[in-house]
Phi, psi and omega in degrees: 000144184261068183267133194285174194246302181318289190318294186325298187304294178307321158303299195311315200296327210280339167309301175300337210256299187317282151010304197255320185293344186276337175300114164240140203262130155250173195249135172303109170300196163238136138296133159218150205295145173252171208294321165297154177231187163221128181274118127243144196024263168236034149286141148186179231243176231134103173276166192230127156224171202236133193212144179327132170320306194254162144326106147289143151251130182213158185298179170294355190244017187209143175225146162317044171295144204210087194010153196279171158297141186231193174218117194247172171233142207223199185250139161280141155224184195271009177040264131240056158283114192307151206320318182272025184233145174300098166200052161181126196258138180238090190236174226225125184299159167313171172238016163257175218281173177227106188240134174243208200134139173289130179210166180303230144234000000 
């Protein structure tokens, strides 16, 4: 049996190339707190959503996905407020992982 070696060599790139683009690699974000809270009694509520350490820059035909959003809950204080009120909400990033990647649209 015979096999030409170029074709071969050439299927394996073209094998590889299908591959890595169907592959999305993803990269470890951050959680960040978003600024607003939601008060219950001496509770309160906090979204997290995960995002690239830095500024990406990427074309227009590819966006930024990114683990969903989560919502955590932490204790209120009056911080330097008066005593009975809420106005630092103190809570903690989520503990699940923060993954972004870049993908097509």
């Amino acid at each position: 049996m015979f096999i030409n070696i170029n074709a071969a060599m050439l299927a394996a790139v073209v094998l590889a190339t299908a591959f890595s683009e169907a592959t999305v690699s993803a990269e470890p974000g951050t959680w960040l707190a978003n600024s607003q809270f939601a008060q219950v009694n001496v509770a309160c509520s906090r979204r997290y959503t995960c995002g690239p350490t830095k500024d990406i820059l990427h074309s227009a035909d590819t966006k930024i996905v990114s683990t969903a959003p989560k919502l955590v809950w932490g204790v209120c204080s009056a911080g330097t407020g008066p005593f009975d009120t809420c106005n630092v909400c103190n809570t903690n990033p989520p503990t699940d992982k923060c993954e972004w990647s870049v993908q097509k649209k």
